[in-house]
C-alpha positions as CSV (number, residue, x, y, z in Angstrom):
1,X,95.4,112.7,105.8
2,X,91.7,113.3,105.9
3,X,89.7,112.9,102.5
4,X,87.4,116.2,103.8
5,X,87.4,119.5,104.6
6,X,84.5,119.2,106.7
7,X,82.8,116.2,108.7
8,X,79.3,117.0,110.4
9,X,78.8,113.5,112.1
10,X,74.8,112.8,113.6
11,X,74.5,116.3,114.9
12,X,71.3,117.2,116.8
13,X,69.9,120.4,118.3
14,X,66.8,121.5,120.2
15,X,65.0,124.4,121.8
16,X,62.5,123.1,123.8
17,X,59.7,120.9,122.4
18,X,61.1,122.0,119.0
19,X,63.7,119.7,117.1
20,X,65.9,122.4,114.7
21,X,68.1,120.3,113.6
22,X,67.4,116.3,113.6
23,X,70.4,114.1,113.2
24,X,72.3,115.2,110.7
25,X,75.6,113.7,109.2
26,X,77.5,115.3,106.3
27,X,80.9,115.4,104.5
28,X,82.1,118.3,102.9
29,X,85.3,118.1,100.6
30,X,88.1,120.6,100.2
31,X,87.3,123.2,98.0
32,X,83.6,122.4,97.5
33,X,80.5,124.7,97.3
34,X,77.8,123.3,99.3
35,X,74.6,125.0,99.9
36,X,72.0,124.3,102.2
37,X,68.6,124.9,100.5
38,X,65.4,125.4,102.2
39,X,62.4,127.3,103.3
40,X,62.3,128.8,106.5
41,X,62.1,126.5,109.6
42,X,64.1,123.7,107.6
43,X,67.2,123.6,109.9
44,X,70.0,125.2,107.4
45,X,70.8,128.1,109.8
46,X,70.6,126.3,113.1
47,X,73.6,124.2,111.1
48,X,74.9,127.3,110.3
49,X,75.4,128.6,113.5
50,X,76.6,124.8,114.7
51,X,79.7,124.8,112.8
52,X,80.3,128.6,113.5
53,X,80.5,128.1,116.9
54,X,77.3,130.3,118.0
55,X,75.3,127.4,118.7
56,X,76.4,124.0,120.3
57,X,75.0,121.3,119.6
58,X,73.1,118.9,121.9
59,X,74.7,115.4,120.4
60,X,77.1,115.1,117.7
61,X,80.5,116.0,116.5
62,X,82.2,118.8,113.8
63,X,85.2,117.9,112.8
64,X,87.7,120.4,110.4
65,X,90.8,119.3,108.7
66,X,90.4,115.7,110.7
67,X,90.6,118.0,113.7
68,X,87.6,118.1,116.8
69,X,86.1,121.2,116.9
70,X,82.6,120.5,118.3
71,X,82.5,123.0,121.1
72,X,85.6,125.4,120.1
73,X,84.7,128.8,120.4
74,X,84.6,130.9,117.4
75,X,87.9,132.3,117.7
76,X,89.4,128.9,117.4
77,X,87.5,128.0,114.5
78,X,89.3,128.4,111.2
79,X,86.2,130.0,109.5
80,X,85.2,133.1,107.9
81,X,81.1,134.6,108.4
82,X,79.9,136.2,105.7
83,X,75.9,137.7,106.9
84,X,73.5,139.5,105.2
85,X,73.5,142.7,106.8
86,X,77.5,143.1,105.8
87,X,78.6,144.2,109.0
88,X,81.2,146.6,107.9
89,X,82.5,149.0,110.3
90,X,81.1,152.2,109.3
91,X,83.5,154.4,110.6
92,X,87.0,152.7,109.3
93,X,87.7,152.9,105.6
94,X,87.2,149.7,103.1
95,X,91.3,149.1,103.7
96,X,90.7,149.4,107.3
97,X,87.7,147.0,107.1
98,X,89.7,144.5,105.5
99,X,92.7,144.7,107.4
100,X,90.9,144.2,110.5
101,X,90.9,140.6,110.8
102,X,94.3,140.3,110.0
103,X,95.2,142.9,112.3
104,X,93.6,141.1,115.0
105,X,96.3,138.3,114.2
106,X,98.8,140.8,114.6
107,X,100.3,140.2,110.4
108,X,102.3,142.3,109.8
109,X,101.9,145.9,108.0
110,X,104.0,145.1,104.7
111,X,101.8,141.9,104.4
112,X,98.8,143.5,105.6
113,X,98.7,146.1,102.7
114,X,99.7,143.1,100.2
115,X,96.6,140.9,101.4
116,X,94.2,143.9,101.6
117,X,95.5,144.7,97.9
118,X,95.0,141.8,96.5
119,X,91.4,141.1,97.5
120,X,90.8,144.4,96.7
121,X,92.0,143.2,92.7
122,X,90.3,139.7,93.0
123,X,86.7,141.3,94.2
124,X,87.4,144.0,91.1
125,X,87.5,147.3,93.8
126,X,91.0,148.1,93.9
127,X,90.1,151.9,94.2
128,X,87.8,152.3,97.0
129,X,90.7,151.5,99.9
130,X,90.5,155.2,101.1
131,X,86.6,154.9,100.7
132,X,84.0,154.5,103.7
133,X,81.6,152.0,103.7
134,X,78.4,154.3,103.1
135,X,80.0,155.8,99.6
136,X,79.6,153.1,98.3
137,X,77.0,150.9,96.6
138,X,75.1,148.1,98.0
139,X,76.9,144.9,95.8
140,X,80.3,147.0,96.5
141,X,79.6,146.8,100.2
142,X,79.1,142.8,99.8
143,X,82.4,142.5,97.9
144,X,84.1,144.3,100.8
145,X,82.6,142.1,103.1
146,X,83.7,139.0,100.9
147,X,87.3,140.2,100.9
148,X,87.1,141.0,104.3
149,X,86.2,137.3,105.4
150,X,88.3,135.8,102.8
151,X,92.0,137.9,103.4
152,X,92.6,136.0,106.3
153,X,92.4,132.3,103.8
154,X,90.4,130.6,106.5
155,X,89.5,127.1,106.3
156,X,86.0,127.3,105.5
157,X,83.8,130.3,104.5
158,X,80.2,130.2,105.5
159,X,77.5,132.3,103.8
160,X,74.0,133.0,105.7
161,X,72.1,134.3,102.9
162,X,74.4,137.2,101.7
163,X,72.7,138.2,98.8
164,X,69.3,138.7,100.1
165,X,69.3,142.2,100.8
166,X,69.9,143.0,97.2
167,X,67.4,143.7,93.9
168,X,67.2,141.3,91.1
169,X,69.9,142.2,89.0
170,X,72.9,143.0,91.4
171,X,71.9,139.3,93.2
172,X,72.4,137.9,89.9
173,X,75.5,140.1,89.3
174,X,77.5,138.8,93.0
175,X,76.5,135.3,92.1
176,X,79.0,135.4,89.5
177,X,81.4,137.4,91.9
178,X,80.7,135.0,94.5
179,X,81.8,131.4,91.6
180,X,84.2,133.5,90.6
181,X,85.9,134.7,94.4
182,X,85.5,130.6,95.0
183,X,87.3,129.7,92.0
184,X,90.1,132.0,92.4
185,X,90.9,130.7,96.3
186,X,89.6,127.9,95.9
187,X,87.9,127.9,99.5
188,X,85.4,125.3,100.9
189,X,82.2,127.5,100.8
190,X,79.0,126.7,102.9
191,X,76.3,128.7,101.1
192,X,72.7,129.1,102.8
193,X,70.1,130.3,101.0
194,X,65.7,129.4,100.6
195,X,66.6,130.9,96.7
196,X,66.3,127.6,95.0
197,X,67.9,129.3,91.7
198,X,70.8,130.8,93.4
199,X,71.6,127.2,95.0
200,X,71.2,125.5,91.4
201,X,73.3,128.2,90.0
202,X,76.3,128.0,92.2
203,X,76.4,125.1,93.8
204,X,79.3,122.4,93.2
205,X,76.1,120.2,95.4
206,X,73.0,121.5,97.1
207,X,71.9,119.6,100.0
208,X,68.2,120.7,100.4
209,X,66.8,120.8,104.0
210,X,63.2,120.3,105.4
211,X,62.0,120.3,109.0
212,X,65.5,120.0,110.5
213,X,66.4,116.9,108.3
214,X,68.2,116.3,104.7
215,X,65.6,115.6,102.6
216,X,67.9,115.3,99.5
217,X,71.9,115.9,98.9
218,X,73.8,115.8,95.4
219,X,74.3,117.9,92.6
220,X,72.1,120.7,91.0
221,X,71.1,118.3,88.1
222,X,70.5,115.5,90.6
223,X,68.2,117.5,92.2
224,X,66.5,118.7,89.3
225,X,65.8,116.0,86.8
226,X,65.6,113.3,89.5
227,X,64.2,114.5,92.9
228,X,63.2,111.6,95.1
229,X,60.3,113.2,96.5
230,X,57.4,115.4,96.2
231,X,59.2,118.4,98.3
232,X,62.2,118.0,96.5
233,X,60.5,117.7,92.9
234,X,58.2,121.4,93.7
235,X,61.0,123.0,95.8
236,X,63.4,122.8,92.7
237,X,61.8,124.6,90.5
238,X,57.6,123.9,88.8
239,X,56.9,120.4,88.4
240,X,53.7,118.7,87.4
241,X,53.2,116.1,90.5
242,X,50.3,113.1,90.3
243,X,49.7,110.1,92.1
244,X,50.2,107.0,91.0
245,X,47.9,104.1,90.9
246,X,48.4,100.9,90.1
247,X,46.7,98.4,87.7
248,X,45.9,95.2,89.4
249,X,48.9,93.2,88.1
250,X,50.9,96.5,90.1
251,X,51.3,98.5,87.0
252,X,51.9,101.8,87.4
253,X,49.1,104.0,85.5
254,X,49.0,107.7,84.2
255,X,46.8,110.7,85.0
256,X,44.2,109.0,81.8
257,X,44.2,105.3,83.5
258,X,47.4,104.6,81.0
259,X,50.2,102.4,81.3
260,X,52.4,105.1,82.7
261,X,55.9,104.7,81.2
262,X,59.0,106.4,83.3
263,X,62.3,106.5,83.4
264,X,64.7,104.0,84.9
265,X,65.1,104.6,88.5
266,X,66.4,103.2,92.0
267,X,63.6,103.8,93.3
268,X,61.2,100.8,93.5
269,X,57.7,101.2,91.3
270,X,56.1,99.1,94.3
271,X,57.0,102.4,96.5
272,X,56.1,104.8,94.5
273,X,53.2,107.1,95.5
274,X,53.5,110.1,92.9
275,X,55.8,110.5,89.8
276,X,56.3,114.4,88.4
277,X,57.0,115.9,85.1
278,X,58.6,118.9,84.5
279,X,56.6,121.9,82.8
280,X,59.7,122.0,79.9
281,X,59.6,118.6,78.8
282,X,55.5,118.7,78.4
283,X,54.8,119.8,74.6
284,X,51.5,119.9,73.3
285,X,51.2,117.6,70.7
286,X,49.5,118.1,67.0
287,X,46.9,115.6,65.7
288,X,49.6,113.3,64.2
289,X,51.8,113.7,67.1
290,X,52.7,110.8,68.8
291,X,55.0,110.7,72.7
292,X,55.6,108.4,75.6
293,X,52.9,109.3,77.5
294,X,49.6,111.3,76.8
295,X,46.7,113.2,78.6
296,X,43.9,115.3,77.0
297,X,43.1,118.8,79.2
298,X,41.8,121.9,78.7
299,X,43.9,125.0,78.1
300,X,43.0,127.4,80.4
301,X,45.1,130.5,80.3
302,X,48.5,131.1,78.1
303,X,51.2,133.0,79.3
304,X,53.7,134.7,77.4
305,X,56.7,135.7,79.0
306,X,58.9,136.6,76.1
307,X,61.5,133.8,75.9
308,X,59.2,130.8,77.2
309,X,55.3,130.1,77.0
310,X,53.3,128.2,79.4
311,X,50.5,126.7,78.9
312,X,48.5,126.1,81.8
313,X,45.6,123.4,81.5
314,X,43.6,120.7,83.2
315,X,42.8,117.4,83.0
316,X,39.1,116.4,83.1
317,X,39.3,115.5,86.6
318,X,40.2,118.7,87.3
319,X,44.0,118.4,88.1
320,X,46.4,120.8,86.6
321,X,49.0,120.1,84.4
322,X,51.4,123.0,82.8
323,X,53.1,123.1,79.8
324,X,56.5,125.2,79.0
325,X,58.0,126.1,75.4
326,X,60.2,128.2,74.2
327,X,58.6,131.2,72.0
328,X,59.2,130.6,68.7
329,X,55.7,132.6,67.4
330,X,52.7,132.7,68.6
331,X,51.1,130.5,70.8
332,X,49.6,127.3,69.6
333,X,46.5,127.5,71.6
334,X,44.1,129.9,73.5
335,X,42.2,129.6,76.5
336,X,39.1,126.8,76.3
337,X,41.2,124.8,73.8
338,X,41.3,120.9,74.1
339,X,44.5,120.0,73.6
340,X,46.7,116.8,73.7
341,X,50.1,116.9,75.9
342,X,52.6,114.6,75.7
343,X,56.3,114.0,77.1
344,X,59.2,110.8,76.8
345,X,59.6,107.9,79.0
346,X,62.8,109.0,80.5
347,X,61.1,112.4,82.0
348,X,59.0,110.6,83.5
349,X,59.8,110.5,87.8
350,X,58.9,107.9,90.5
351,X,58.7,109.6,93.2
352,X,58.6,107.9,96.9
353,X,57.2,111.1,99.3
354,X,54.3,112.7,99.8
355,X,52.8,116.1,99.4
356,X,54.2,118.6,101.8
């Protein structure tokens, strides 16, 4: 029996001079939450489309369940398309909407209206059968089209982006819908999305895309604390990125001309050509203070955001370096301050790209 759910194996597509998708190989396991992460142009739609069946590929194989399905067409896919836009039928009522795909498989009514029922309890609308689609809001219409691509329990659910039509506060509302709806079917979910919060906040991995290619695959913290380059590092949230030089016995040295001291890594110190910090693990530092690693800079402005303060500041050769803390008072220092910043060893990165 086959270990995945899905296998993508050296998949390639083109339009033209332009490569979308460079070979690409992935495995997906049963159950999992992947999302594909990336900026626009990166590739993670053109894949997308690939294993939907809208797209074929020019070289590769998609295999589901152990089973060939590189240029099935849609139908024969077992897959469920979750879009944007919803694409609810405006004129049949939420049941209706629902039932549709499984009416399309001819189910039966009894087991129809036990299907349709119990989405309608597992996305929390089981009152808004008789309803159209415009009477309702816009995160109800998303949970209808949830229900309507899950009722059918297809193999794998893909997600283009689903959430982006939606304000602030009902995106952060459906993300939990959306864990939740995963954990209670436990369906292989395919997530795509250039929101680099909503990946780290849902995914069970995030493999981050950049010009057609995997730039980086494994899980949310992965990603975070030890990003391998310098896209990966400022794609996943603020991160103070240097480069490194070298002392002439090869020792790496900080933004002062330091001994730079970093965390253990796989990555070799020889072929490293930046290292980053994050913002939240650089603290400025009071005049007995003492930490891993140390720059002087300037405070330029503060910023007060309620919860966290950043300090933003530069070094004297004019590099900027920002500093995040959580508010406990007042901030510590004002604009044209010198200050000391500091942060450990083991938040220190080697990092083996270069700037995008």
């Amino acid at each position: 029996m086959p270990t995945e759910k899905l296998v993508i194996d050296r998949v390639r597509k083109s339009y033209g001079e332009v490569q979308a998708l460079r070979e690409t190989s992935l495995k997906v396991a049963a159950g999992e939450f992947l999302t594909l992460l990336g900026p626009s142009g990166s590739g993670k739609t053109t894949l997308l489309t690939i294993l939907a069946g809208l797209v074929a590929p020019d070289a590769g194989d998609i295999w589901f369940d152990g089973v060939r399905q590189t240029y099935a067409p849609v139908h024969k896919r077992d897959i469920g398309l979750v879009f944007q836009n919803y694409a609810l039928f405006p004129h049949l009522s939420v049941f209706e909407n629902i039932a549709f795909p499984l009416r399309m498989r001819r189910v039966g009514e009894k087991e129809i209206a036990a299907r349709v029922g119990r989405m309608l309890e597992i996305v929390r609308l089981p009152d808004v059968g008789e309803r159209l689609p415009r009477e309702l809001s816009g995160g109800q219409r998303q949970r209808i089209a949830l229900a309507r691509c899950a009722v059918y329990q297809p193999s794998v659910i893909l997600m283009d982006e689903p959430l982006g039509a939606l304000d602030k506060k009902l995106r952060d509302q459906m993300q939990v819908e959306i864990k939740r709806l995963h954990a209670e079917l436990g369906a292989t979910i395919l997530y795509v999305t250039h929101d680099q919060e909503e990946a780290m906040a849902m995914s069970d991995r995030i493999c981050l895309m950049r010009d057609g290619a995997i730039e980086q695959l494994g899980p949310p913290a992965e990603l975070y604390f030890a990003p391998r380059t310098v896209f990966a590092a400022d794609f996943l949230g603020g991160a103070n990125v240097f480069p490194l030089t070298r002392r002439a016995d090869g020792a790496p040295l900080g933004p002062a001309g330091e001994v730079l001291r970093h965390a253990v890594s796989d990555i070799p110190v020889e072929a490293a050509r930046h290292f980053m910090v994050r913002p939240e693990h650089v603290r400025p530092l009071d005049a007995s203070d003492t930490a891993d690693n140390v720059v002087e800079a300037v405070v330029e402005h503060v910023v007060m955001t309620g919860a966290v303060t950043r300090y933003h500041a530069r070094l004297a050769d004019g590099r900027p370096v920002v500093a995040l803390r959580l508010t406990e008072g007042p901030p510590t220092a004002r604009g044209g301050d010198a200050v000391r910043l500091g942060w450990p060893a083991e938040r220190t990165v080697l990092l083996d790209g270069s700037p995008p």
